[in-house]
N, C-alpha and C positions, 0 to 999 in steps of 0.2 A: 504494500500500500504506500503510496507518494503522494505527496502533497506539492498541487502546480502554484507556484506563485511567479508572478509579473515583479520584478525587484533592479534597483540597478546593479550594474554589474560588480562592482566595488561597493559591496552593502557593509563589509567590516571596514572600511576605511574611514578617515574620517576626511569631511570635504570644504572647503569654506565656500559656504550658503551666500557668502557678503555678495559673489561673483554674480551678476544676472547672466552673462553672459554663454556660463557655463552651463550645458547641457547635456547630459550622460543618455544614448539609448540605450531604454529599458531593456531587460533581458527576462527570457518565459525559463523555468526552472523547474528539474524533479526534487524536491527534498525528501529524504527518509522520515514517515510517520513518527517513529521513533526515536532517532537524532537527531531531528532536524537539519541534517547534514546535507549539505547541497550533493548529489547522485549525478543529474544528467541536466547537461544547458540543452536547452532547443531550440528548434528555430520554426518561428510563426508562421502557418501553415503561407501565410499572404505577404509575407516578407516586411509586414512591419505591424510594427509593437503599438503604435500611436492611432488612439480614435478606437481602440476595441474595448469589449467588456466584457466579460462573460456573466452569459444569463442561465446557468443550471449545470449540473455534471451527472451525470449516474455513471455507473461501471464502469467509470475510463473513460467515460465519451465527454465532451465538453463542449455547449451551445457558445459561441463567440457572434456577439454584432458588431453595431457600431454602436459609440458610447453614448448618443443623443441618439435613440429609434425615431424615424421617420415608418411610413407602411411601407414603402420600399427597400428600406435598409435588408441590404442582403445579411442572410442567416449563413451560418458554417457550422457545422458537428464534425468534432477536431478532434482521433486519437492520439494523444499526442507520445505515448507508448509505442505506437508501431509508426507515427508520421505520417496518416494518414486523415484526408479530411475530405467534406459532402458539401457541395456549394446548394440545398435545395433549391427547385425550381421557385420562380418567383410566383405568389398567388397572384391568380386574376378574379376575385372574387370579388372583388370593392376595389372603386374607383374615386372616393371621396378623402379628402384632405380631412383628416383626424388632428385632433390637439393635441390629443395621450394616446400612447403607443405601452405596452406592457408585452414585454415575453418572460417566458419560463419552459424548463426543459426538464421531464424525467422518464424514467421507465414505467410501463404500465406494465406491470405481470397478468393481468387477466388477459390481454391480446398479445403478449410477450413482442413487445413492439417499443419504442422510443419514439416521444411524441412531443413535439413544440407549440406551445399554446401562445399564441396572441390576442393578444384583447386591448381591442381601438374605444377611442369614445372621443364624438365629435364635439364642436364646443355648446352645441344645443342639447347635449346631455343621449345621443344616440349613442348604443353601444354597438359594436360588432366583436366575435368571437370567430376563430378559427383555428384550425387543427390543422397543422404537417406530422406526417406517419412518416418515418423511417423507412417500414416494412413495404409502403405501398409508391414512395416518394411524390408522396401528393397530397394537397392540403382542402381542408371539408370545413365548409361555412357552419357553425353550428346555431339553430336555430333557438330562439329565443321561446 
């Protein structure tokens, strides 16, 4: 079991903050559950570190966006154990400019599937919900 963290690369050093100037890129990290001990650097599925977030992990998988969601903000499910990542297809199920954007990402064991859940709300207080399935790589409007 490992723990991903986003850290810079020199996290024991110490740095003088006075500098605005200075800028370190972040770095994506396995540390040991148990040591804490940094194990494995990696490198971001999308070759950069800056404007992501992640929204959920189950079993090694890891939902990464962008750090302000938009409805088009592309989704990514990032092993980041074997280096391997899923860009899903973008929904066409809604075409309306949302205020708030909410994702979340986990395992359903009753469909034995990984499933990403968005949920929009316009600023007239309309909600929308929808479903991306791992298993089927497509996403279900869910009705109210």
């Amino acid at each position: 079991v490992y723990l991903l963290c986003l850290h810079h690369p020199n996290f024991e050093c110490q740095r003088d903050d006075d500098d605005p100037y200075v800028k370190e890129e972040l770095q994506w990290s396995l540390f040991s559950n148990e040591t804490f001990e940094q194990c494995f650097k990696l490198n971001h599925p999308l070759e950069n570190t800056e404007h992501y977030r992640i929204y959920g992990s189950s079993n090694g998988l890891v939902c990464i966006s962008d750090e302000i969601l938009n409805f088009d903000s592309p989704i990514h499910i990032w092993n980041p154990s074997i280096s391997k990542f899923r860009t899903p297809p973008m929904s066409t199920n809604i075409n309306l400019k949302f205020a708030y954007v909410a994702l979340q990402f986990g395992f359903h064991p009753g469909v034995n599937d990984y499933k990403a859940v968005r949920m929009m709300r316009t600023n007239k207080d309309a909600l929308a919900v929808e479903v991306y399935s791992l298993g089927t790589d497509s996403w279900k409007m869910i009705e109210a």
